[in-house]
C-alpha positions as CSV (number, residue, x, y, z in Angstrom):
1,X,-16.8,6.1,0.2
2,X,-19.9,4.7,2.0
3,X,-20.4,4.9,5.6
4,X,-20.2,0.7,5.7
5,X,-16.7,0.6,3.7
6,X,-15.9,3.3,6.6
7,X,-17.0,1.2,9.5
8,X,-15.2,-1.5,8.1
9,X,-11.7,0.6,7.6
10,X,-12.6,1.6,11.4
11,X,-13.1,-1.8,12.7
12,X,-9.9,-3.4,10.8
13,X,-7.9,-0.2,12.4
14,X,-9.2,-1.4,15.6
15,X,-8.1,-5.0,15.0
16,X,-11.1,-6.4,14.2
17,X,-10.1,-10.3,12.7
18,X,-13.8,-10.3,11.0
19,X,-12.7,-7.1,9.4
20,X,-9.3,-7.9,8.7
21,X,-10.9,-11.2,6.7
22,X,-13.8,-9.3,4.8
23,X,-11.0,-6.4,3.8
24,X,-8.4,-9.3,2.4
25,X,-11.2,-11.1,0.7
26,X,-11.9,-8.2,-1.0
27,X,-8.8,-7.5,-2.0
28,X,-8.2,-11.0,-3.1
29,X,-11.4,-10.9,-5.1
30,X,-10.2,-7.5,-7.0
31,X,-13.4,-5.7,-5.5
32,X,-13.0,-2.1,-6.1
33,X,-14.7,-1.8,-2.2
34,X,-11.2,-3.4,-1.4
35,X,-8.6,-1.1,-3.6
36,X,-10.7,1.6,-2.1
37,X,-10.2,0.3,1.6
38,X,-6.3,-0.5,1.1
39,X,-6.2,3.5,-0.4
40,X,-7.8,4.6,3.5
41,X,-5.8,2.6,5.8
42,X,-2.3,2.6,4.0
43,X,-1.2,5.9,5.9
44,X,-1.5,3.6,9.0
45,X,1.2,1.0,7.7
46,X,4.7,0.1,7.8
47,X,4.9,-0.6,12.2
48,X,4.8,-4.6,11.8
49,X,7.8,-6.6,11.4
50,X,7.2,-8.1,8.2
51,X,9.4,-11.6,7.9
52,X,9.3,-13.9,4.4
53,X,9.6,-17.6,4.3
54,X,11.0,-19.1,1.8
55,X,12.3,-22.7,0.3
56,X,11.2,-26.0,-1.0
57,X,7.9,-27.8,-0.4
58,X,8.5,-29.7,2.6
59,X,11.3,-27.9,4.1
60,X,8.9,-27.0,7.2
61,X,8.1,-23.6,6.8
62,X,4.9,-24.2,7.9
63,X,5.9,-26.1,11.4
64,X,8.7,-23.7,11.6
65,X,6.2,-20.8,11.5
66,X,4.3,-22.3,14.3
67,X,7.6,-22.4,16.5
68,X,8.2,-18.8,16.1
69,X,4.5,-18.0,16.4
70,X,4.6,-19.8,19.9
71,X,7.5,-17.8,21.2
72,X,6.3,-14.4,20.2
73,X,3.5,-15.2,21.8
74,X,4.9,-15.8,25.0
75,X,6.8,-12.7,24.6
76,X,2.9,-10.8,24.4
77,X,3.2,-10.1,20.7
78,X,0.5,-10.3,18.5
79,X,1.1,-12.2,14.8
80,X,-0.2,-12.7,11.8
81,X,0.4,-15.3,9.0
82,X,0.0,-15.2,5.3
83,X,0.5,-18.3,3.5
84,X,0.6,-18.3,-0.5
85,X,-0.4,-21.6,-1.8
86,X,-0.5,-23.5,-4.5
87,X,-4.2,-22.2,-6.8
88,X,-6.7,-24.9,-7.4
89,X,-6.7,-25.5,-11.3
90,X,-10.6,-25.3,-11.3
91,X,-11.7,-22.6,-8.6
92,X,-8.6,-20.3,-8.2
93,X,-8.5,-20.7,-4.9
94,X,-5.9,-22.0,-2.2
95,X,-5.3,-25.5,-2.2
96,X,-4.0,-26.5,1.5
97,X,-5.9,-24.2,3.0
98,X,-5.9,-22.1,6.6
99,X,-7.0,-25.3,8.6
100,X,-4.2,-27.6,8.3
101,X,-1.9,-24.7,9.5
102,X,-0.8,-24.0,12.8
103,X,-3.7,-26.1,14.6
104,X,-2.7,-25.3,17.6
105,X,-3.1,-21.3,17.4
106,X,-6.6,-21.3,16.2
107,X,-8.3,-20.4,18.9
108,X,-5.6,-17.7,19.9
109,X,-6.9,-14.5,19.3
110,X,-3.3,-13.2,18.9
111,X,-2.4,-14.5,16.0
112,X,-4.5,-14.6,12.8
113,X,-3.4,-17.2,9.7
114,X,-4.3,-16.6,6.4
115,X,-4.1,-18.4,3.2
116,X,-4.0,-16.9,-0.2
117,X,-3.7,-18.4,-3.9
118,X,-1.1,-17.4,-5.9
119,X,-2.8,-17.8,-8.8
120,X,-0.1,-18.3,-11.4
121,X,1.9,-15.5,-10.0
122,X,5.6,-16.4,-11.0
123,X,7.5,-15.3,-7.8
124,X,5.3,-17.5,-5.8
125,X,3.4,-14.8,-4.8
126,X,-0.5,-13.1,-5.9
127,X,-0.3,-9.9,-6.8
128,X,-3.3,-9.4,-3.8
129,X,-0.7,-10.5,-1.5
130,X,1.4,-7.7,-0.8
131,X,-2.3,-5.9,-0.2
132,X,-3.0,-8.5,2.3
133,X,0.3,-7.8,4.1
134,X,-0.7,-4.0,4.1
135,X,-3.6,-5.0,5.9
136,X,-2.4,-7.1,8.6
137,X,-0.1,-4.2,8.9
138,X,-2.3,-1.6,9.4
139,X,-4.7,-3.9,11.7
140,X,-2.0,-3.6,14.0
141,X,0.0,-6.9,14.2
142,X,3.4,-7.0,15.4
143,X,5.0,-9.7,13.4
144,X,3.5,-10.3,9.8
145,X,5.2,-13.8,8.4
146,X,4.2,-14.2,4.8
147,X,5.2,-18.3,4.0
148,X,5.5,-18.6,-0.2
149,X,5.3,-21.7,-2.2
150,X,8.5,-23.1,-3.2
151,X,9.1,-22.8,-6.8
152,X,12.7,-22.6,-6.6
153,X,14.8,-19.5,-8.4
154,X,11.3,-18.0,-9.7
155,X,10.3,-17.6,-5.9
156,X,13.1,-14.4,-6.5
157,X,9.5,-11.8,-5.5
158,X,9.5,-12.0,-1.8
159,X,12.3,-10.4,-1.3
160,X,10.2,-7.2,-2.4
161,X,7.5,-8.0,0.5
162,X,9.6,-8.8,3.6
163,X,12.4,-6.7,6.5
164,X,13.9,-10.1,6.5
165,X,13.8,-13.3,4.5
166,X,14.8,-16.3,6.0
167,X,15.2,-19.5,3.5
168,X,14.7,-22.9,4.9
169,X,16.4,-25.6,3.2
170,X,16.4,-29.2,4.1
171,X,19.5,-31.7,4.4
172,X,19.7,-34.3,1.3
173,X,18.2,-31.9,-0.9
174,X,21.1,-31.1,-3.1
175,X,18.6,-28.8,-5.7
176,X,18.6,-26.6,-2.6
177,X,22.4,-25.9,-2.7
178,X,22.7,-25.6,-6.6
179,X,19.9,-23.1,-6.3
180,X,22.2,-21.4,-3.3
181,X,25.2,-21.1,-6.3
182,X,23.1,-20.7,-9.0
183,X,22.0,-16.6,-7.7
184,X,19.3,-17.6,-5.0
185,X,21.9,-17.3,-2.3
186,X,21.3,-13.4,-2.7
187,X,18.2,-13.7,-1.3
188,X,18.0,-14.5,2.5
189,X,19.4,-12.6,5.3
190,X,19.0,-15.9,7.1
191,X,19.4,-19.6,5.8
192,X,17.7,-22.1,8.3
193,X,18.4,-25.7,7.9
194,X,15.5,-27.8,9.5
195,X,14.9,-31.1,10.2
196,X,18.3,-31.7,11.8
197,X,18.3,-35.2,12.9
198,X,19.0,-36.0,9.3
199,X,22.6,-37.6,8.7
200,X,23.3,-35.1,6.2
201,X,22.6,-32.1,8.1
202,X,26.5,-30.9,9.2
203,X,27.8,-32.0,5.3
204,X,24.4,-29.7,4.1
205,X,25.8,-27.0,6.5
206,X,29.1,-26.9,5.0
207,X,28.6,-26.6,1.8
208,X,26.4,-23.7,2.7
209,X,28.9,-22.3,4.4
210,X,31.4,-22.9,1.7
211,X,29.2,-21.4,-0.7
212,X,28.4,-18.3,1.4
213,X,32.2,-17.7,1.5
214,X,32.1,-16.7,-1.9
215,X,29.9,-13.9,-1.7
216,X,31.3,-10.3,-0.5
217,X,31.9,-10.6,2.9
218,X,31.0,-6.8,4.3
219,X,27.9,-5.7,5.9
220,X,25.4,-8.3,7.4
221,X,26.9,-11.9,7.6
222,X,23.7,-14.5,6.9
223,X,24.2,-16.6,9.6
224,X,23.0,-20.5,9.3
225,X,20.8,-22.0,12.3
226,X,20.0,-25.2,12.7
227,X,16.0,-26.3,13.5
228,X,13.8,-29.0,13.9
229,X,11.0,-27.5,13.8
230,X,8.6,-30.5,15.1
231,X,10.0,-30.3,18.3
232,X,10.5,-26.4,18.6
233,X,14.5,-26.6,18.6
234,X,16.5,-24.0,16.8
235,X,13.4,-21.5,17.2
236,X,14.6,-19.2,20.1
237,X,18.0,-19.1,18.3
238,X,16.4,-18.0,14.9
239,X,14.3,-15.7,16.7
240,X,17.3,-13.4,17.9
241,X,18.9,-14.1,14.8
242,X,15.4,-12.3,13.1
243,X,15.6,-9.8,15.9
244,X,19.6,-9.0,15.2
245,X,19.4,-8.3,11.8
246,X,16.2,-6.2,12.1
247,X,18.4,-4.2,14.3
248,X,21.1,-4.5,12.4
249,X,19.0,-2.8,9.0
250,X,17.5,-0.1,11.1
251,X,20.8,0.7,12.9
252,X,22.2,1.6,9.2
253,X,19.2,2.9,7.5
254,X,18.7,-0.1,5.4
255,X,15.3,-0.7,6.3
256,X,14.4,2.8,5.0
257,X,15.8,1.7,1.9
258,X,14.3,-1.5,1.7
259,X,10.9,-0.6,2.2
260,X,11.4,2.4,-0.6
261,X,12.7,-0.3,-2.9
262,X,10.1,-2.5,-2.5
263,X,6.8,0.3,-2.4
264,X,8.9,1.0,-5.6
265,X,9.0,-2.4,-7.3
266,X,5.2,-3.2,-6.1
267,X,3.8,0.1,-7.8
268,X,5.9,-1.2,-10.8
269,X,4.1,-4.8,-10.4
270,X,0.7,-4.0,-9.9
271,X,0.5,-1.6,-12.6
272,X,2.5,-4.3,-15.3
273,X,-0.3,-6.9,-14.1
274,X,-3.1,-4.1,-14.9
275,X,-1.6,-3.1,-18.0
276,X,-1.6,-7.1,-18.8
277,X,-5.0,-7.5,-18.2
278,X,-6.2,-4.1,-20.3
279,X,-4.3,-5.2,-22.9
280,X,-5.4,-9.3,-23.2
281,X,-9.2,-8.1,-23.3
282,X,-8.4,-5.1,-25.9
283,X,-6.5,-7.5,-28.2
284,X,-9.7,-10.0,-27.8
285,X,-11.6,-7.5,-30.0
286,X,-8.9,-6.1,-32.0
287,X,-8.7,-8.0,-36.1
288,X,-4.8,-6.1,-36.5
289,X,-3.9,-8.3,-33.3
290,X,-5.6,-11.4,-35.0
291,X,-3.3,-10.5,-38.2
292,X,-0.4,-9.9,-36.7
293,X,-0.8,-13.7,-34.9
294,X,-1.3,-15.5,-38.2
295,X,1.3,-14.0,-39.5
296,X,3.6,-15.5,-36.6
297,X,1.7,-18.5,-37.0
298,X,3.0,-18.4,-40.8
299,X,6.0,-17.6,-40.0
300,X,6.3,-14.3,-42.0
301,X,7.1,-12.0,-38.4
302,X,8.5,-12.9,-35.7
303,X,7.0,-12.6,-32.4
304,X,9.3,-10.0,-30.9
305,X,8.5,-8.2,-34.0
306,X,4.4,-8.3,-33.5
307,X,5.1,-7.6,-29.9
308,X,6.7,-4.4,-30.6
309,X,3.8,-3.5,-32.9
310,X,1.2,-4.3,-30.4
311,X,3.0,-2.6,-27.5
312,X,3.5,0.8,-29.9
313,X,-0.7,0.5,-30.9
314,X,-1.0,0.0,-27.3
315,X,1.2,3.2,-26.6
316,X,-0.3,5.0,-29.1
317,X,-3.9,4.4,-27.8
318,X,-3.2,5.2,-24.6
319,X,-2.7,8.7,-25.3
């Protein structure tokens, strides 16, 4: 590796913000300078609290990120923020932005605030993401928060980046509970209803709780807390909720578990989204690939059938 790459690896380790940026954009740009970067500094990883937001646009998560970021902050910790937003259709990059985030931190040397496309990825996260936790990590932050954009039951993905999820819903927004029965409810280890001074809010907290009650009731019990996250309120509370069941996995061995679960399953991603991308530009130049798809087009095989033959020539030229 070249001395600068080193310097930079040294300066991130150091928490150096300007090195923390240049290593994520990188990363984000798939530079092999950033692989190479992510490959030195990972055996200084896994100290931060990593916590995942998740829910419906508009829910808050942003504003309610801010509230938490303001009371660790008082508490002397330092935190980071990685927001996944929404790709730009023409430049790939992220929509909202870091500067319409958390305004009032920018200047706070404390806390960094990232944003990162998601570029199409499915879960609502990039698969650059989980390197750009790594990083924060291994720079030294105490509390990463990663914020994902809500795409409902497809947003399943963070739960392999994050100790702790928290999903904030909002009251009136009925999807929100059907997503709660529909499987989604085995996601959080915390549900946060914000913007309580809506009329609905104590009929939206029922039927959370109602719907809760159907799921095995052993182990951690994913408590409810009520926010509103303009004002701050609810944020102490859902900080010792975050803290208790951080305790609560370690005290068990759970977070050991998690984290090998989830190293497991991002090993599995990255190298499905590699494989994808070999494959799309070797099947550009290949004319059995363009025969195969006018005979699905023709409707004389199927496409599971063509798939199988691609993924056997695949397998076959691998070796």
């Amino acid at each position: 590796m070249a001395a600068s790459e080193e310097t930079l690896a040294e300066r991130l380790l150091s928490g150096d913000n300007r090195a923390l940026a240049r290593a994520i954009s990188l990363v984000e740009d798939n530079e092999s300078e950033g692989w190479e970067l992510v490959r030195e500094v990972y055996p200084h990883t896994g100290r931060a609290a990593v916590v995942g937001l998740t829910g419906a646009p508009g829910a808050g998560k942003s504003t309610l990120i801010g509230a938490l970021t303001k009371l660790r902050r008082e508490a002397g910790r330092r935190v980071a923020v990685l927001s996944i937003d929404p790709s730009s259709a023409y430049t790939g990059g992220a929509v909202l932005g870091d500067r319409i985030r958390l305004s009032e931190h920018f200047l706070d040397e404390g806390v960094y605030i990232r944003s990162m496309a998601n570029r199409g990825a499915l879960g609502g996260l990039s698969e650059a993401a989980l390197q750009g936790a790594l990083l924060m990590d291994a720079a030294g932050w105490d509390d990463v928060y990663l914020e994902t954009v809500g795409v409902g039951q497809a947003e399943i993905d963070v739960i392999d980046h994050a100790d702790t999820i928290v999903l904030v819903l909002m009251p009136g927004s009925g999807d929100s509970i059907q997503a709660l029965k529909a499987g989604v409810m085995e996601i959080p280890d915390i549900i946060v209803v914000n913007k309580t001074d809506h009329p609905l809010t104590d009929q939206m907290v029922r039927e959370i709780r109602s719907t809760l009650s159907l799921a095995p009731q052993e182990g951690w019990r994913v408590p409810i807390v009520k926010t509103e996250a303009l004002r701050g309120e609810g944020a102490a509370e859902l900080i010792e909720r975050i803290d208790e069941h951080r305790a609560h996995i370690e005290a068990d061995g759970e977070l050991a578990q998690r984290r090998r679960k989830n190293l497991r399953a991002e090993v599995i991603g990255l190298a499905t989204a590699r494989l994808r991308r070999q494959l799309e530009v070797k099947l550009e130049e290949d004319d059995e690939f363009s025969r195969l798809l006018e005979e699905v087009v023709e409707r004389r095989l199927d496409p599971a059938s063509a798939a199988e033959q691609i993924a056997r020539h695949a397998m076959e030229g691998g070796r």
